[in-house]
C-alpha positions as CSV (number, residue, x, y, z in Angstrom):
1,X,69.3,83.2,113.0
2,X,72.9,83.8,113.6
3,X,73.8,86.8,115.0
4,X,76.4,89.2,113.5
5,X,79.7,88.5,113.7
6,X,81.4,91.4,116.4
7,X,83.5,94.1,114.5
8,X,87.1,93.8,115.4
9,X,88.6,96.4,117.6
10,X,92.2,96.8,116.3
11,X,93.4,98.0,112.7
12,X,93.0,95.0,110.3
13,X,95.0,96.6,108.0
14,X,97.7,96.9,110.1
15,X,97.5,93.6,110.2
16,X,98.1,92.8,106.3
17,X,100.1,95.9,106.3
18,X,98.3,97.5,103.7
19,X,96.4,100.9,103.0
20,X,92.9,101.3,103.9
21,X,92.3,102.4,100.1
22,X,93.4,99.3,98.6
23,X,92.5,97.5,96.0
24,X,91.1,93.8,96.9
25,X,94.1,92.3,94.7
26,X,96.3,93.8,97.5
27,X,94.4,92.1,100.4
28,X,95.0,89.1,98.4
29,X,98.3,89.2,97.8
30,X,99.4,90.4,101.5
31,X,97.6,87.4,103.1
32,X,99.1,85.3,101.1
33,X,102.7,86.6,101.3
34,X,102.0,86.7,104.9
35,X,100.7,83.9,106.0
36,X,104.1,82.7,104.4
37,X,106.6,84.5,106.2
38,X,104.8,83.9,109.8
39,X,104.0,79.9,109.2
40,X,104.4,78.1,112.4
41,X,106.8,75.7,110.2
42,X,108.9,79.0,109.4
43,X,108.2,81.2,112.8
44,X,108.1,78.5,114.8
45,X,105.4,78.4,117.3
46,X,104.9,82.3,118.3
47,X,104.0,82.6,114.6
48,X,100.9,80.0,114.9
49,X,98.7,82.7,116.8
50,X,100.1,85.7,114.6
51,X,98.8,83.4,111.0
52,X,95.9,83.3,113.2
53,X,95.1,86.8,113.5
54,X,96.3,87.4,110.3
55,X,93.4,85.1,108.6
56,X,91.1,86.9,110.3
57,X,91.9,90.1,108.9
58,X,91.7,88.7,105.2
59,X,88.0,87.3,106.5
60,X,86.8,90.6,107.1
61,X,88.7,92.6,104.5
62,X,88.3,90.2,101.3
63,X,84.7,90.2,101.8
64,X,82.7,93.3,100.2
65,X,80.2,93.4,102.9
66,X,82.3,92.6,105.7
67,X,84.9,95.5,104.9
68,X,82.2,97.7,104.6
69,X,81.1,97.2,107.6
70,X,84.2,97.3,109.3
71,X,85.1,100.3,107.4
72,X,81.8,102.0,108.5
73,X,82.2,101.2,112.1
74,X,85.4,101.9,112.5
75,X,84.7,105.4,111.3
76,X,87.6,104.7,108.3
77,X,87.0,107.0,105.1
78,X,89.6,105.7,103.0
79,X,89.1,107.9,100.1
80,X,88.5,107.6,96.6
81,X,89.0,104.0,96.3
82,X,91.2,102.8,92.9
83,X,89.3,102.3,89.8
84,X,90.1,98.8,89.2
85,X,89.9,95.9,91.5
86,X,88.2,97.0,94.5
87,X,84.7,95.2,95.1
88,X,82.2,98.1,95.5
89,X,81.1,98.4,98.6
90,X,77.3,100.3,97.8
91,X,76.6,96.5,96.0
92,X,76.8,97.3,92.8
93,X,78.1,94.3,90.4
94,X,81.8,93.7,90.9
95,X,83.9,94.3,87.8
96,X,84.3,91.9,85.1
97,X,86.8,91.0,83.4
98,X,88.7,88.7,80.7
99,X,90.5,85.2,82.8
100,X,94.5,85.5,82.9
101,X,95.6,83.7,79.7
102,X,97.5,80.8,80.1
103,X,101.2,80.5,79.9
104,X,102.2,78.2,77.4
105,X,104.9,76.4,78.5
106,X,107.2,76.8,75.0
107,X,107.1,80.8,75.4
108,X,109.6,82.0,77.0
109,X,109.0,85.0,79.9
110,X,112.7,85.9,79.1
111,X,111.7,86.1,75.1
112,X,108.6,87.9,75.7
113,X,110.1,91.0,77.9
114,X,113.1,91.3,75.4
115,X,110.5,91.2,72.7
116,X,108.5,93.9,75.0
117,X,111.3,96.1,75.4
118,X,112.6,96.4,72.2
119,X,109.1,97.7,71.1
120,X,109.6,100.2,73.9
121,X,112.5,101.6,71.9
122,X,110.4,101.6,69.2
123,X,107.5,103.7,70.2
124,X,105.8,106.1,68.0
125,X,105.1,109.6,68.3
126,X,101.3,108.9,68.2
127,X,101.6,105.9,70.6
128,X,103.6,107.9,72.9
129,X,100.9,110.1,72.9
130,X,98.5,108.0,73.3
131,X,100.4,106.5,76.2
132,X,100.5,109.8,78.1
133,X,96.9,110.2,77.9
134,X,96.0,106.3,79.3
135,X,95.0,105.4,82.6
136,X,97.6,104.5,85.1
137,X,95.9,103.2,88.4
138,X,97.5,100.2,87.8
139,X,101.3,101.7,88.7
140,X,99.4,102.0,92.6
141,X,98.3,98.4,92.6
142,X,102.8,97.6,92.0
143,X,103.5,100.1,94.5
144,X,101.4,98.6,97.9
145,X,102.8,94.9,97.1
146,X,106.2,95.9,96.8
147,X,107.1,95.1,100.3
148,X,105.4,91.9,100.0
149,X,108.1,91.0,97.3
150,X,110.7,88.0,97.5
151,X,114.6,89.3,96.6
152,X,114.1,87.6,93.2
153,X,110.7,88.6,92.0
154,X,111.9,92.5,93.8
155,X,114.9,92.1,91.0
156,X,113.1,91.4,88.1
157,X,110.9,94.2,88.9
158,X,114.3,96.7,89.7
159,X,115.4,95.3,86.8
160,X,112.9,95.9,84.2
161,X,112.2,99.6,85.3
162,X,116.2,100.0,85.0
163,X,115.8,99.1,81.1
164,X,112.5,100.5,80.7
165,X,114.5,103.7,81.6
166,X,117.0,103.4,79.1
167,X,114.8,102.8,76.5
168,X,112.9,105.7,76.4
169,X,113.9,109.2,75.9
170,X,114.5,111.4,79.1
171,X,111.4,113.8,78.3
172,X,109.4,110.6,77.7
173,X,110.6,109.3,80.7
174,X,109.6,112.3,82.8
175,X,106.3,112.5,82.0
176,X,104.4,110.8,84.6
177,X,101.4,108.6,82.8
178,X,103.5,107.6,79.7
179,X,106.2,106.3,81.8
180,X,103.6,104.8,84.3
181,X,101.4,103.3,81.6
182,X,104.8,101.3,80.2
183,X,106.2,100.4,83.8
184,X,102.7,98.9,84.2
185,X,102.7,96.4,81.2
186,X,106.7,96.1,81.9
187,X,105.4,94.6,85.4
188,X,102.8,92.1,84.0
189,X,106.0,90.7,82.9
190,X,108.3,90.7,85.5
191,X,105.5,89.3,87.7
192,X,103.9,87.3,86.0
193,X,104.4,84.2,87.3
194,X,104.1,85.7,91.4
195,X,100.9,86.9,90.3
196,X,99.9,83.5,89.3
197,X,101.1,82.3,92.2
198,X,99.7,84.7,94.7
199,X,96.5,85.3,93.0
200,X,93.3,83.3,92.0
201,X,90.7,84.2,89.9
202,X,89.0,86.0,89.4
203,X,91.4,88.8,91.0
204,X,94.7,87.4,88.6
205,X,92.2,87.9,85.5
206,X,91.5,91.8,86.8
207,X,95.0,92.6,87.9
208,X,96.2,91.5,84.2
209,X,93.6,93.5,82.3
210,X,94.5,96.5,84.3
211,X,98.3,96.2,84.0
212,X,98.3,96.0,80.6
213,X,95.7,98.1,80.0
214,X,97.0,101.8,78.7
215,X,99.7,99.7,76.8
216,X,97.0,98.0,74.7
217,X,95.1,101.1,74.4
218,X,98.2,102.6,72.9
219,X,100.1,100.0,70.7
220,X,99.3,100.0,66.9
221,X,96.6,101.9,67.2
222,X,95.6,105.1,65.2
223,X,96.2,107.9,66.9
224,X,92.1,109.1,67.2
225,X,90.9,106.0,67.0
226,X,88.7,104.3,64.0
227,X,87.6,107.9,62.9
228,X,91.1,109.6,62.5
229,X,90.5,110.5,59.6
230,X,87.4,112.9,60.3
231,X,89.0,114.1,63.7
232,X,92.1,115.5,61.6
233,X,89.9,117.6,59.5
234,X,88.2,119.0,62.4
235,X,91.7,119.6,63.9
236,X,92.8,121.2,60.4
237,X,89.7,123.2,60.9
238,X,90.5,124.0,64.5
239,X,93.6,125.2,63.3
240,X,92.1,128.3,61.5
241,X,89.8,129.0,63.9
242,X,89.3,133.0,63.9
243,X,88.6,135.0,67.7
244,X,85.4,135.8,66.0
245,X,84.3,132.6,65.5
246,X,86.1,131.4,69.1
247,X,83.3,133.5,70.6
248,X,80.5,132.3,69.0
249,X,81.6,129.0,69.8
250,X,81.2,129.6,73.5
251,X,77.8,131.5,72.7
252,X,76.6,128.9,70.7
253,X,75.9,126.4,74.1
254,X,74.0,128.9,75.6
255,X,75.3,130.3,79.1
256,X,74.6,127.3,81.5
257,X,77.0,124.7,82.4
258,X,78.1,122.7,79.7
259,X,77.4,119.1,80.4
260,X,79.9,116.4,80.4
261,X,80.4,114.6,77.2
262,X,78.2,111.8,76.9
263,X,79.0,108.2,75.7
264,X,76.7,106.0,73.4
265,X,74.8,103.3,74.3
266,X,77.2,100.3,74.5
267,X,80.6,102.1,75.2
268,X,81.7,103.7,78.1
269,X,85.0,105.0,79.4
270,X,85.5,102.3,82.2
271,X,85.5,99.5,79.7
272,X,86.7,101.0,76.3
273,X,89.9,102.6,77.7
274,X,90.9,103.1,73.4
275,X,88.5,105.2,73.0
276,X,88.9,107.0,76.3
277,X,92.1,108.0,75.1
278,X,91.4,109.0,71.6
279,X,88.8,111.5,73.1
280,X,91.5,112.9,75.4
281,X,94.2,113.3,73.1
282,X,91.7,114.7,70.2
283,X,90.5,116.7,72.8
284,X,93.8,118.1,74.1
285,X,94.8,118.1,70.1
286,X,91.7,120.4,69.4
287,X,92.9,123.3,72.4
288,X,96.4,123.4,71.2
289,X,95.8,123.7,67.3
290,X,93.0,126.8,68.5
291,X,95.2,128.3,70.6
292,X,96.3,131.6,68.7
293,X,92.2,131.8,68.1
294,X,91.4,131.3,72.2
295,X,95.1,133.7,73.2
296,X,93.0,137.6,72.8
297,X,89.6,136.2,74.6
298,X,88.3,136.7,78.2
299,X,89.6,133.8,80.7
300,X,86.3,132.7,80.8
301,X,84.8,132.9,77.2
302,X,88.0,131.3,75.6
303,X,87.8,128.5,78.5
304,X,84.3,128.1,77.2
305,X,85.2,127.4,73.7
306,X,87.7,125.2,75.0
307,X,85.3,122.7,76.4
308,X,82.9,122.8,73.1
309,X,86.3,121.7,71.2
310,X,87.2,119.6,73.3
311,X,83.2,118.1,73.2
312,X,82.9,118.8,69.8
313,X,86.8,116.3,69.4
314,X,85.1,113.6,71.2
315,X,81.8,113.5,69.1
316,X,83.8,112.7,66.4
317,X,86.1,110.0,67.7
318,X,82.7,108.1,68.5
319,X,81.2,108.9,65.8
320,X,80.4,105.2,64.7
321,X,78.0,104.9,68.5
322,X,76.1,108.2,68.3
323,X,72.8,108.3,66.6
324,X,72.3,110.5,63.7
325,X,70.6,113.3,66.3
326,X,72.8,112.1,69.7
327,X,75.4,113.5,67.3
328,X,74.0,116.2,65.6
329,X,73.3,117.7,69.2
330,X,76.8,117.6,70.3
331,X,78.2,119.1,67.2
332,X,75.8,122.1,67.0
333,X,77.6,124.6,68.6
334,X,80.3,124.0,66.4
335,X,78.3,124.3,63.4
336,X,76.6,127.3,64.7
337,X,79.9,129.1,65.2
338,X,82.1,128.0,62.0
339,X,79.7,126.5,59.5
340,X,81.4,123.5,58.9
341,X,79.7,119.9,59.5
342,X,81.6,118.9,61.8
343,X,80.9,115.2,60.3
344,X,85.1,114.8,59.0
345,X,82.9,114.2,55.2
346,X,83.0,116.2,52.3
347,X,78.8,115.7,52.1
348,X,76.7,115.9,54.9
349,X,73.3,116.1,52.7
350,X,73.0,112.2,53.1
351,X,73.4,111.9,57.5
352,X,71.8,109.2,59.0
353,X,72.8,106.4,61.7
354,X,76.0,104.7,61.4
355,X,75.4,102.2,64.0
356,X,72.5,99.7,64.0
357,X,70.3,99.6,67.0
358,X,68.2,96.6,68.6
């Protein structure tokens, strides 16, 4: 049985000039840009033993196991490694996702940002919203292959964040995730095609999904998700919320720690990043609409009812996955404290399951 391979002694991410935290997208894309710029053919012959080392610092960190290991005897603690893109390294399955859709050769990259663009200028309150509540990992994944950048493909990037800019309003522009989550789709775009080039599957596949994915959890879609409708009469509800019944609400779960908010079988935060942000934002909807209710109450009893709003908001947007009692459960403290359903329907005589289960 072969033994081990020995664990290099120097920094291989040095070597690929990269974090110690990133994504496995990164690794790719530095190796490749790398390998590149030191190629015997280019460098001349002092580069042929640089490429070298520089392959063997992709062998150990593109490999889950290997990186692992390195990272582990090393003594490296890289911190909370990105949520998208990164192989696990406790082997669990390695993310998923959809292949990079291929570029048909009569659209035109040029036609497609203006088209992007001029929706940017077009954005709705709700999808601005929405936007500022979406997950923007994705703006780190830009950020470490920057420097990896040719002049023209570092242009087009400059470029499309200059006129991103001026198509959204300052405040919109100040606030971090909204302009994040739009930069992010904006530079699906402008790289698309040194993406392609830099990056195979299924690692293209990944780092497209992620890019573009707050801007597809945001664009024409209602602002709560498929249950709006019953989420705005909670909010409307939320709205004339008395102190009295602020404190039974944080009564009504009891004194232990309130759990956090469960998702139904089937969905899941990580993969249904919609939904993710119709919680949120109902969530964050829900505080501000109780506010006068929650402004007379102990720090710590109005923060209470705080959460069972905020738990009571996300019931509701997923209404369609819980079971009749999953359901039921969440929304009793809500019930307990106001009297009202909680269900968004005028009749709640007739509850049962929405959702079919195997």
């Amino acid at each position: 049985m072969p033994s081990a391979p020995t664990v290099p002694t120097d920094d291989l991410y040095a070597r690929l000039e990269v974090d110690a935290d990133c994504s496995f997208e990164t690794i790719e894309i530095a190796w490749r840009a790398l390998l590149k710029r030191h190629h015997p053919d280019i460098a001349g012959a002092d580069g042929l033993e640089l490429a070298k080392r520089i392959n063997v610092a992709h062998d150990w960190l593109a490999d889950r196991d290997l990186r692992a290991r390195y990272d582990r005897e090393r003594g490296i603690r890289s911190g909370r490694p990105p949520r998208w893109g990164r192989r696990p390294v406790d082997g669990s399955p390695v993310e998923q996702a959809r292949p990079a859709p291929r570029r048909s050769v009569s659209r035109d990259p040029a036609d497609e940002l203006r088209r992007f663009l001029d929706r940017v200028g077009r954005l709705s309150r709700d999808e601005l919203d929405r936007l500022s509540m979406a997950d923007t990992s994705s703006i780190a994944f830009v950020a470490s292959i920057r420097r990896f950048l040719a002049p023209e493909p570092l242009a087009a990037v400059e470029s499309v964040e200059s006129q991103v800019r001026t198509r959204l309003r300052p405040a919109d522009w100040a606030n971090g995730p909204l302009r994040d989550a739009v930069l992010a789709a904006a530079h699906e775009l402008a790289l698309g095609a040194f993406l392609d080039e830099h990056l195979a599957e299924p690692f293209r596949g990944r780092a497209r999904d992620r890019l573009v994915r707050a801007w597809e959890a945001a664009i024409d879609q209602p602002r709560y998700g498929p249950n709006t409708q019953a989420v705005e009469r909670f909010l409307a509800r939320a709205a004339a919320l008395t102190p009295d019944e602020a404190r039974r609400l944080a009564r009504a779960a009891g004194r232990g720690r309130i759990p956090d908010d469960p998702w139904p079988r089937g969905l899941g935060p990580d993969e249904d990043e919609g939904l993710r942000v119709s919680s949120a934002l109902a969530g964050r909807d829900a505080s501000a609409r109780a506010a006068p209710a929650l402004a007379g109450l102990q720090r710590n009893v109005a923060a209470r009812a705080e959460r069972l709003l905020a738990r009571t908001a996300h019931a509701l947007v997923l209404r369609h996955g819980f079971r009749a009692d999953e359901f039921a459960a969440l929304v009793a403290p809500w019930r307990a404290a106001t009297g009202d359903p909680g269900t968004g329907r005028r009749d709640d005589r007739a509850e049962g399951p929405t959702v079919r289960r195997r």
